[in-house]
C-alpha positions in Angstrom: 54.3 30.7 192.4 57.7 31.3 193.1 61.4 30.7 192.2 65.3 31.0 193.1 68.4 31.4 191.1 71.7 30.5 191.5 74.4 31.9 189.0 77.8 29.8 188.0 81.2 31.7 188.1 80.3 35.5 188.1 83.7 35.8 185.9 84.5 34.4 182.8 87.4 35.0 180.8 87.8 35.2 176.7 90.1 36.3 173.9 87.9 38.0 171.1 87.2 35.2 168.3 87.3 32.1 171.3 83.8 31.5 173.6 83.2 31.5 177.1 80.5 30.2 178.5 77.9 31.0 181.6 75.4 28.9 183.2 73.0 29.5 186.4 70.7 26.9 188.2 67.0 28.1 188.3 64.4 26.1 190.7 60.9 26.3 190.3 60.0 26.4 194.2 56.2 27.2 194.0 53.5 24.4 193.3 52.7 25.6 190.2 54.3 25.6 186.2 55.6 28.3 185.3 56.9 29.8 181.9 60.4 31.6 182.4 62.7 34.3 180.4 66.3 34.5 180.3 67.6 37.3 179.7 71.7 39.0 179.2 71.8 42.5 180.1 74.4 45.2 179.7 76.8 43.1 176.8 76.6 44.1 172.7 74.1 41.4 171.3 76.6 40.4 168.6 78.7 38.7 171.9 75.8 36.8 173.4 74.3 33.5 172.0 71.1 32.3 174.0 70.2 29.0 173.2 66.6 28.9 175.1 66.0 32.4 175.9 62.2 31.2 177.3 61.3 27.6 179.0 59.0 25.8 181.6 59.7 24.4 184.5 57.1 21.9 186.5 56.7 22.5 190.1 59.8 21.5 192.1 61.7 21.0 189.3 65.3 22.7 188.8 66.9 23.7 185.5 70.5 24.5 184.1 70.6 27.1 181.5 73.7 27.9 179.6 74.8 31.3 177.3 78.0 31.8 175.4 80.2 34.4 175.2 82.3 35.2 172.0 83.4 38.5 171.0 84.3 39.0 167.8 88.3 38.5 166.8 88.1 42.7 165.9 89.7 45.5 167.1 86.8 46.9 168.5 86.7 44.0 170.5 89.0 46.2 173.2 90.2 44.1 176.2 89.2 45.0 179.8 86.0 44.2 182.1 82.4 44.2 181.0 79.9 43.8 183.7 77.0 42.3 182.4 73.6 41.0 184.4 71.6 37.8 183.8 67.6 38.1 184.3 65.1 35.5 184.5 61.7 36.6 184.6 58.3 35.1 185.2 56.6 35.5 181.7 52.9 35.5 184.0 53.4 37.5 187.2 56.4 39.7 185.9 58.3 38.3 189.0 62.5 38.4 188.2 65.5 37.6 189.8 68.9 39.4 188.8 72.6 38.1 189.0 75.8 40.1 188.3 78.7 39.0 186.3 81.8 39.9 184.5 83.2 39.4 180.9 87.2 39.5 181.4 87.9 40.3 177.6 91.7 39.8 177.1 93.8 41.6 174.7 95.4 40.0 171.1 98.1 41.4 169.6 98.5 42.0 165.7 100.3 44.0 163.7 100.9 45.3 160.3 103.5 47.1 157.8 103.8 48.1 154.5 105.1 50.9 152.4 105.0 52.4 149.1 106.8 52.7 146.3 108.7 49.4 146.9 111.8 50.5 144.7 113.3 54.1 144.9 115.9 55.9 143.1 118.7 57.6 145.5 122.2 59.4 145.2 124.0 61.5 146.9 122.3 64.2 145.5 119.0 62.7 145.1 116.6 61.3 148.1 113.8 59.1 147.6 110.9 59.0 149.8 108.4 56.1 151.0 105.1 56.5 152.9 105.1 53.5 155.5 101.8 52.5 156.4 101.5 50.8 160.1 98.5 49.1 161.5 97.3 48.0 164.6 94.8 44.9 164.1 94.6 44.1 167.8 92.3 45.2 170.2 95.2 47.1 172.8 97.1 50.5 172.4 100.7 50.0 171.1 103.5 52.7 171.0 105.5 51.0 168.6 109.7 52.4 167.9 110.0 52.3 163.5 113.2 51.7 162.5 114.7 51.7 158.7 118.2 49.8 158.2 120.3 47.9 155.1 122.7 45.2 155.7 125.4 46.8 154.0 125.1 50.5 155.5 125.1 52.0 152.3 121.9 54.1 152.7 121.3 57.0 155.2 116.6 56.8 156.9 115.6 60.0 157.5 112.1 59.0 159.4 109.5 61.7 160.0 108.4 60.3 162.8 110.7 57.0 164.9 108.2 56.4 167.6 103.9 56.0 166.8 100.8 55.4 169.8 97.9 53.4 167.9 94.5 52.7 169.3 93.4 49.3 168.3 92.2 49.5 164.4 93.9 52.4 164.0 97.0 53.3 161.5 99.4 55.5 161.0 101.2 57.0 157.5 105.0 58.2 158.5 107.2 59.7 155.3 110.8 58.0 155.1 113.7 59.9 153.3 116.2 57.7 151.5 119.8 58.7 150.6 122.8 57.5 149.3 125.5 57.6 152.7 127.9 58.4 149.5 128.2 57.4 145.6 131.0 57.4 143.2 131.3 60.1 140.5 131.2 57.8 137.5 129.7 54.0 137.7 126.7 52.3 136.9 123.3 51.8 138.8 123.1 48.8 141.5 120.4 48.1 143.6 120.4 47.7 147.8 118.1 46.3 150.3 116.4 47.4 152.9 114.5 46.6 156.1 111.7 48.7 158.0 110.4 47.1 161.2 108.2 48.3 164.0 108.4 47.2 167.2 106.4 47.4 170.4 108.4 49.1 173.1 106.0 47.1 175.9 106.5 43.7 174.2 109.8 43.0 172.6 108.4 39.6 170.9 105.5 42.0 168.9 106.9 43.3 166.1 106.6 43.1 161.8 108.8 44.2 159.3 108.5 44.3 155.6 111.5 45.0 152.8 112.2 47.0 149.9 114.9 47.5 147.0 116.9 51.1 146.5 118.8 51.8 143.2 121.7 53.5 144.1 122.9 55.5 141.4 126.4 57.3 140.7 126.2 61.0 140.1 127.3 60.8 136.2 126.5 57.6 134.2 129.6 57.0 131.5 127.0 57.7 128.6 125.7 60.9 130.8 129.3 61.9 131.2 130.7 61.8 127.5 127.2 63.8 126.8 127.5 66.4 129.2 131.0 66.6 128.3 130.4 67.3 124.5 127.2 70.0 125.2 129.5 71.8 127.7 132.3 71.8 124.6 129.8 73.1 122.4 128.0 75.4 124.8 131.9 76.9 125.7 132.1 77.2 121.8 129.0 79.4 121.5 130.1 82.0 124.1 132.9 82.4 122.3 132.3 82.9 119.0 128.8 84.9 119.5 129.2 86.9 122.3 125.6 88.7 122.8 124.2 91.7 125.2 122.7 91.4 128.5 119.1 91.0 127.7 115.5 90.3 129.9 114.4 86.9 129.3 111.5 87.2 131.8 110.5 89.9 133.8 107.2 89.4 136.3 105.3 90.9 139.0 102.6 89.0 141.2 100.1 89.7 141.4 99.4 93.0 139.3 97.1 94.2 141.8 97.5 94.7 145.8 96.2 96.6 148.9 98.3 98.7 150.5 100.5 97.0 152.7 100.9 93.7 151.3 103.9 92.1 149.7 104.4 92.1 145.7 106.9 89.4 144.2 109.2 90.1 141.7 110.6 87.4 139.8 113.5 88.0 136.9 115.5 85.9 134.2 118.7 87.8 132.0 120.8 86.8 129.7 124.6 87.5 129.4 124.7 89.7 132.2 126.4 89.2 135.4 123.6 91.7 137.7 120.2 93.4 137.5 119.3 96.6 138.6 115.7 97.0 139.9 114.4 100.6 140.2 111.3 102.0 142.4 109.6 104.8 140.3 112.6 106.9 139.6 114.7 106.2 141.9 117.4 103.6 141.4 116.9 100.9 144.1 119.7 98.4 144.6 121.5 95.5 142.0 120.6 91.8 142.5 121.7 88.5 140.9 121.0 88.3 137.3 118.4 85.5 138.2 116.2 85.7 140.7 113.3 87.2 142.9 112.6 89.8 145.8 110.0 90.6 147.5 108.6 94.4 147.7 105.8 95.9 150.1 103.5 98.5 148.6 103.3 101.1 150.9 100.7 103.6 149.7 97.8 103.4 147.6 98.2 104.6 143.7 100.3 103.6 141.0 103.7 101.2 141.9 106.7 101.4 138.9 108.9 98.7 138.9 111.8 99.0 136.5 114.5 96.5 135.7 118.1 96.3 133.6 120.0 94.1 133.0 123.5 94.6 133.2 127.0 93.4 132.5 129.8 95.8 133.4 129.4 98.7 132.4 127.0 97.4 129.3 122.9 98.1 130.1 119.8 97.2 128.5 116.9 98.8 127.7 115.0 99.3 130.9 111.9 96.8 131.5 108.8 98.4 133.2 105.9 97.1 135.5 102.9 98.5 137.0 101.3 97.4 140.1 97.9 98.8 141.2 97.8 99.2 144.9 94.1 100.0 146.2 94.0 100.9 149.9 92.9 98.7 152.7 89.5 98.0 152.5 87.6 98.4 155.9 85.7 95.3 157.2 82.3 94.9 158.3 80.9 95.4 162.1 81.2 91.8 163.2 77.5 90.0 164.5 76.4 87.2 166.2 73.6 85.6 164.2 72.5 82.8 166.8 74.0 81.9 170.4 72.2 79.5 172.9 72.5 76.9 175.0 71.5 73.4 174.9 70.3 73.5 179.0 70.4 76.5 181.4 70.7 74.3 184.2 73.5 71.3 184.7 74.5 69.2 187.2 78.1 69.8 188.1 80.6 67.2 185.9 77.8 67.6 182.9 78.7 68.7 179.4 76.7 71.9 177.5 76.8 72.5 174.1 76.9 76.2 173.1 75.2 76.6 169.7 75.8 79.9 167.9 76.2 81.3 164.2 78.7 84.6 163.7 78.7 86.5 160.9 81.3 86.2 157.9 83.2 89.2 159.0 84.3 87.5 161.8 87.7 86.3 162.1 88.6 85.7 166.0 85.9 84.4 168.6 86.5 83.5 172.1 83.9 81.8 174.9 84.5 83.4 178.1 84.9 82.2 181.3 85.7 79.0 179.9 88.9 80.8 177.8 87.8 78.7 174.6 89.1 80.1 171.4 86.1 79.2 168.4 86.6 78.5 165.1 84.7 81.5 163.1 83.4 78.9 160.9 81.8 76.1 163.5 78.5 76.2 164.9 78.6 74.4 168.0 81.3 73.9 170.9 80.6 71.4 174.0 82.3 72.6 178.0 82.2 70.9 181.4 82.1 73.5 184.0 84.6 73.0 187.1 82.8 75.0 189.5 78.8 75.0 190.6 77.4 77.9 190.7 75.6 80.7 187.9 78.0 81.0 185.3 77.8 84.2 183.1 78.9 83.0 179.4 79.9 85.3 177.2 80.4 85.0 173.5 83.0 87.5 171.8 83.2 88.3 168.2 85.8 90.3 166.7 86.7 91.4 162.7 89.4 92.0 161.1 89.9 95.4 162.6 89.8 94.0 165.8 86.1 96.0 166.6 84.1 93.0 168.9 80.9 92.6 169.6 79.4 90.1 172.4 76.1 88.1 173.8 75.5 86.5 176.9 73.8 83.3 178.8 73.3 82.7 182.1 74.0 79.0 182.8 73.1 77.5 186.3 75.1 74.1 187.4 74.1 72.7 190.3 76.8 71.0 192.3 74.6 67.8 193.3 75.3 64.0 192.5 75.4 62.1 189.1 73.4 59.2 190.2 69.9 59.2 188.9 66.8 56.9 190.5 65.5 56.2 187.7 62.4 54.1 189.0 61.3 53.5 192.8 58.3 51.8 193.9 57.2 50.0 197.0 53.8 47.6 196.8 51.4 47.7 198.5 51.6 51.4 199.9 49.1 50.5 202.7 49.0 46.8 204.5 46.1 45.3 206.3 46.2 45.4 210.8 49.3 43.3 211.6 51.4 44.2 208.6 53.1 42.2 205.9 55.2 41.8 203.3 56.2 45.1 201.0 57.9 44.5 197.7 60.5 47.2 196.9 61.8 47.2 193.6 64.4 50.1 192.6 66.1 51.2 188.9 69.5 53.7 188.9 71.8 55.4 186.3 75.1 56.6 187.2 75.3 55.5 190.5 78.6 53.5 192.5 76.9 52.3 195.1 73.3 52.2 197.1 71.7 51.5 200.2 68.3 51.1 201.4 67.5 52.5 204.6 64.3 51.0 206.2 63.2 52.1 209.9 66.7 53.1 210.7 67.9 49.7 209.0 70.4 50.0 206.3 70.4 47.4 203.5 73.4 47.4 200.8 72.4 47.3 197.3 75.0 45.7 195.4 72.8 45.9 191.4 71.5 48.9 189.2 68.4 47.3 189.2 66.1 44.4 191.3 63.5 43.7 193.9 63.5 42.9 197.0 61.0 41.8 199.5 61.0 43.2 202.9 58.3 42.3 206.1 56.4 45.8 207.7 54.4 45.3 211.1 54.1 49.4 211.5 53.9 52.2 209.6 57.4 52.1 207.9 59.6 54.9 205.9 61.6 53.4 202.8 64.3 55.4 202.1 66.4 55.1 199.1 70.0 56.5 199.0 72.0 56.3 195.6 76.1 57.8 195.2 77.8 58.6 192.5 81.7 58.2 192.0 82.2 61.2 194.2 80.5 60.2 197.0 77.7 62.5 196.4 74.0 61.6 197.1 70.6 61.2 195.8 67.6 60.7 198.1 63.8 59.4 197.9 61.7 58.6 200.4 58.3 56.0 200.3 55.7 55.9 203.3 54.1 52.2 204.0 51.3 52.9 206.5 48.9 50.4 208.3 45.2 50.1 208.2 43.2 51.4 211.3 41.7 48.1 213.5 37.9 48.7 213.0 36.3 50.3 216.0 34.0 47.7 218.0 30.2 47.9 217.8 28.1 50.0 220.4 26.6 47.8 223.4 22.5 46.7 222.1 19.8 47.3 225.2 19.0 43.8 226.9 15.4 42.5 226.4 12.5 44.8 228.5 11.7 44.0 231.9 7.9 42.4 232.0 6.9 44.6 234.7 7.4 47.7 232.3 6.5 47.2 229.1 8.0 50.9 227.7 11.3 48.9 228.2 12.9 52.5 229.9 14.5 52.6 233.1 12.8 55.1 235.8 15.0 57.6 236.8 15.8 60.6 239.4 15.3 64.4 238.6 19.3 64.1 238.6 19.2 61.4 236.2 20.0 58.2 238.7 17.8 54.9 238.3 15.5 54.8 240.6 15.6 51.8 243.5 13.4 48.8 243.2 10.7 48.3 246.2 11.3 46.0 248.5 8.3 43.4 248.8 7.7 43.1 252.9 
């Protein structure tokens, strides 16, 4: 049994919700039917459509099987190359041939805007604010520029943020302040468009843009401005005729209870007064506005007066009194580490470790030395890459509030050897009969750029991951297989093929007995020579 493959184009090109299509020639070349597998390797399932994924082929006769190719119109569908490998395998003897392609997946570009609320109210002493929303339905990055403008430049964008990268499917909220540019005093309410676009910086022709309405509003209404007019008449009127003393509408402290040496907020409202007075204990402290707060620091631990009047010229109030309890600073727990390990003692160099641990809830700072990561009191887990081979001490520091630490160690070993893995490698049969023959080497790698197989002192190039090859042996033979990663950095293992000993020939049989002597033994010497025949006379 027996058969060859011959792949189409090893690249195909496809925008995400269109089809490619890849075909390759299989020839049954043994004398004998045989049940075949086709198989796509290395591409999502959701991409591939097999039509016959098994078939027969009669002795001699040659086949054209076809797959398509059609990634979903998504952006996870992310343009670039996708190596894939086509298999067909003998269903009976396991026998497979392997062919490499490429999926060129090419990018789309699609992109959306919108913002909310779509009408805003703005002055000149009042901004409005909209949250644009901006989306990238295509499967490339996009730094996109946002711009905000009105036909009539009657409106001044304040944008959080003018310029936005998005990953494909990805989207981005930015805040946009509204104002009037400037508003009469007295007029009515009118409304103003306005235009928000985003545009790709790369691609001038990508771009989307969606509109909105602004009512621009006048700082006093008519009606607003004969109201406010009257309440200030009558408001005038009231001062005048009933004239009143200063007087505490509000007087607060928070909070009402403090350690020493935090802050304590003091927060006032008089009436008819032009100042306050605050007072610390006894002791007169200094005059603020009549409305207002300050901020005050409690020093020492005990009992914190706060006193208040109100004042207008030379006129007081009674005086307003506060307490604030101020307990001294509490002293925090030792800090602990509950749980630290690692999730291997031993790397290759270029491999993440995750460091697993569990600190206690008194502490507040943690750091992982050598690796000069700071840790998040409240995580459990935190994944390096060492940069150097070698055995690493890690050390994991706790500290509390009071800055007392505490700390645990590992030991972590990274060995500086290469990425690529050989997976599987096999040579059959490990001994051949006198005169050699044909070995079958078949190989499976991870990680690896490139490969060679190095028989006898003869290197062979292995372009796949994966395959078999068949190679002929007269002599004892060494099979050595040699995969490097990206930097260059090897990964050896060695077969032995030997060759059957040549059976040793039989010993030499006795002829037939002479007649004369029927014992069949040859007379010989004292020194062991035969002994000469008589001569008849």
């Amino acid at each position: 049994m027996g058969f060859s493959v011959e792949l189409g184009a090893a690249e195909a090109r496809v925008e995400p919700g269109a089809a490619a299509y890849g075909t390759i020639t299989i020839q049954n070349t043994g004398s004998e039917p045989c049940e075949l597998e086709l198989v796509v390797e290395g591409l999502d399932l959701e991409w591939v459509a097999l039509p016959n994924s098994t078939f027969r082929l009669e002795p001699g006769e040659t086949k054209v099987e076809r797959w398509k190719l059609s990634p979903p119109r998504r952006p996870d569908s992310t343009s670039g190359s996708y190596p894939y490998v086509v298999l067909v395998r003998d269903l009976e003897t396991g026998e497979s041939r392997a062919s490499s392609a490429v999926l060129e997946v090419e990018p789309y570009h699609s992109l959306s805007l919108d913002f909310q609320p779509r009408r805003v109210q703005v002055s000149s002493f009042q901004t409005g604010h909209v949250v644009v929303t901006v989306t990238n339905l295509g499967n490339e990055e996009q730094v996109l520029q946002v711009t905000a403008t009105d036909q009539e430049n009657q409106l001044v964008f304040d944008l959080e943020q003018d310029q936005v990268v998005l990953q494909p499917g990805a989207q981005k909220n930015l805040r946009v302040g509204v104002r009037a540019a400037g508003s009469p005093i007295l007029a009515g309410a009118r409304l103003c468009a306005f235009t928000v676009t985003a545009r790709s910086q790369e691609n001038a022709g990508l771009g989307t843009q969606t509109q909105g309405v602004v009512e621009l509003r006048a700082v006093l209404s008519p009606v607003t401005a004969v109201v406010g007019m009257v309440i200030i008449g009558l408001f005038l009127l009231w001062l005048v005729m009933l004239p009143k003393k200063p007087s505490v509408l509000s007087f607060t402290v928070d909070p009402e209870k403090v350690i020493a040496g935090e802050s304590v907020r003091v927060i006032w409202r008089t009436k008819d007064s032009d100042r306050i007075r605050l007072k610390l204990g006894a002791q007169d402290w200094k005059d603020f506005p009549a409305e207002g707060s300050h901020s005050v620091t409690a020093d020492l631990p005990g009992r914190m007066e706060i006193s208040l009047v109100a004042l207008r010229g030379d006129e007081e109030t009674a005086v307003s009194t506060r307490i604030v309890e101020v307990r001294p600073i509490p002293k925090a727990p030792p800090p602990t580490i509950e749980e630290f390990k690692v999730s291997s003692r031993s790397i290759r160099l270029g491999e993440g470790v995750i460091f697993s641990y569990r600190l206690g809830p008194s502490v507040t700072a943690a750091t992982l030395e050598p690796f000069a990561a700071t840790i998040d009191p409240r995580s459990t887990s935190l994944q390096v890459t060492p940069t150097a081979g070698g055995t690493i001490r890690a050390r994991l520091i706790a500290r509390n509030a009071d800055g007392m630490s505490v700390e645990q160690s590992i030991n972590l070993e990274v060995r500086d050897e290469s990425l690529a893995r050989i997976v599987e490698f096999s040579a059959a049969p490990r001994e051949l009969e006198p005169g050699g023959g044909t070995v079958q080497v078949s190989w499976v790698l991870e990680e690896a750029y490139r490969a060679t197989l190095e028989v006898d002192g003869r290197l062979i190039s292995l372009d796949a991951l994966r395959g078999r090859v068949e190679i002929p042996v007269t002599t004892a033979s060494k099979f050595v297989l040699t995969a490097y990663d990206r930097n260059d950095k090897a990964v050896s293992r060695t077969i032995e093929v030997t060759i059957k000993q040549p059976p040793a020939p039989e010993p030499d049989r006795p002829g037939p007995a002479d007649p004369a002597d029927p014992t069949g033994v040859t007379p010989a010497t004292p020194e062991g020579r035969p002994v000469p025949e008589p001569v008849s006379p």
